[in-house]
N, C-alpha and C positions, 0 to 999 in steps of 0.2 A: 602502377595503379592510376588510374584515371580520378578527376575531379568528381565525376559522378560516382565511382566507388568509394571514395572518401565521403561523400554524403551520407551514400547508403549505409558504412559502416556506422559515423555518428550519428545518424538516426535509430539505429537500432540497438548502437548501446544506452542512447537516452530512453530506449523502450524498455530492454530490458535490463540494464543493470552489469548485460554479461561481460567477460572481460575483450577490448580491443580485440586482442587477434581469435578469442573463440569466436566470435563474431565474425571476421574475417573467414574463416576456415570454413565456418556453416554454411556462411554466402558464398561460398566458392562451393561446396558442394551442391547446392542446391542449383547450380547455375545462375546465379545472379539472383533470383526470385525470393524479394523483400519478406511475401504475404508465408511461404513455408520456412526462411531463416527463424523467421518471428516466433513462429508458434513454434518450431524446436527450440531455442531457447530459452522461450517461455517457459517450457515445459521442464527442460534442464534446471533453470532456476526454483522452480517448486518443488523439483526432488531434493535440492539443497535445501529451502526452507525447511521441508519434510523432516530431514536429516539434526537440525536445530531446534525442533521443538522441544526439546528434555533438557537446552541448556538455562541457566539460571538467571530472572530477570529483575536485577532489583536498583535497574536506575528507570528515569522516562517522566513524562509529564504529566500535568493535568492539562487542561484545555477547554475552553467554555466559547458555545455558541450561544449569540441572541438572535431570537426570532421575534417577528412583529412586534418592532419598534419595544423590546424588552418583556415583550410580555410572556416569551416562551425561553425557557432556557436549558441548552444542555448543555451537560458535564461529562468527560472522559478521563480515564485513567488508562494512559497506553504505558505500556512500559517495552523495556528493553534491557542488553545488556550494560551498556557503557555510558556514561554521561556524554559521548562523543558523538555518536547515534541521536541521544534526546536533545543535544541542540541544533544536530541537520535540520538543513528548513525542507527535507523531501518526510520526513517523519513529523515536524511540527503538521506540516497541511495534514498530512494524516490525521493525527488529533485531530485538530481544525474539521475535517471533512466528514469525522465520525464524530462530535459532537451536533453538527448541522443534523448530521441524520437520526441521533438522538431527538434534538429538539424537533424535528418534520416528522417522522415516522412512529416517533411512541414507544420503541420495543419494550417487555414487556422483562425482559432481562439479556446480559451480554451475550447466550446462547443466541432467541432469538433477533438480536442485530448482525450477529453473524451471517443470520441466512437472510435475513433482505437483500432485497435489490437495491445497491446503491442507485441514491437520487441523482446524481450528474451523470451515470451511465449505467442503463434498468440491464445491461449485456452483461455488468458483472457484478457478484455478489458479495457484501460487507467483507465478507470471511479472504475472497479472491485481493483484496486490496490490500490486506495485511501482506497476503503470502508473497506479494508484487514488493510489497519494502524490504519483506526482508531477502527476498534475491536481491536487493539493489542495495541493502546494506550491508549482508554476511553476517547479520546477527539477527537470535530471536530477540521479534517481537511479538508482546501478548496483547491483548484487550482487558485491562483492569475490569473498575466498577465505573457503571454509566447512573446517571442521575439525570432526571428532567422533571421542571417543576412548571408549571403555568400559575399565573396571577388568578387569583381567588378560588384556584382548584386544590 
């Protein structure tokens, strides 16, 4: 295997989460080509998520963004299975990423922030960024309760 296939393989399991040599095997089916590896395991991985949503969620964090210099603030309840999971820092940003879009966005409950368009990338959807952790952690994760409050509102 070549320097540049070793790349390709680590770039694409930092994308998707998949395992080393699935990864491997798709890029060799695919003829080398990064942009259809991708989206097939992409798509592998969200059947797995798929498959994990009935399991039981009862560890995971809160997490609080501030907006303009404190005057907007959101709150998330992400959960998961394991306390192993809520202290990876690929699931804290998660919090993190869906409290920000709490406090920017408004939703008007956890239903719709699931279907916004996440704010760092309008290509994919609240709901798509869950289903991205939990291929890359092998556990459900849910979206608690979201809170946002603004100063003197």
């Amino acid at each position: 295997m070549t320097k540049i296939d070793t790349d390709k393989i680590r770039k694409l399991r930092d994308v998707t989460g998949a395992p080393v040599m699935r990864v491997k095997q798709v890029l060799e089916e695919q003829g080398k080509d990064e942009k259809k590896a991708e989206k097939i395991l992409k798509k592998e991985g969200f059947e797995k998520a798929a498959k994990r949503k009935g399991r039981e969620t009862n560890q995971g964090i809160v997490s609080v963004y501030s907006h303009h210099s404190g005057k907007v603030v959101g709150v998330v309840e992400l959960l998961c299975e394991t306390d192993f999971v809520a202290r990876n820092d690929l699931f804290k940003g998660l919090a993190y990423d869906l409290a920000m879009q709490v406090a920017s966005m408004n939703p008007k409950n956890e239903k719709e922030l699931l279907k916004q368009d996440f704010i760092k990338d309008s290509s994919k959807k609240v709901g798509d960024l869950i289903n991205e952790v939990v291929a890359k952690t092998g556990e459900n994760v849910k979206l608690g309760r979201i809170y946002r409050m603004e100063l003197g509102k």
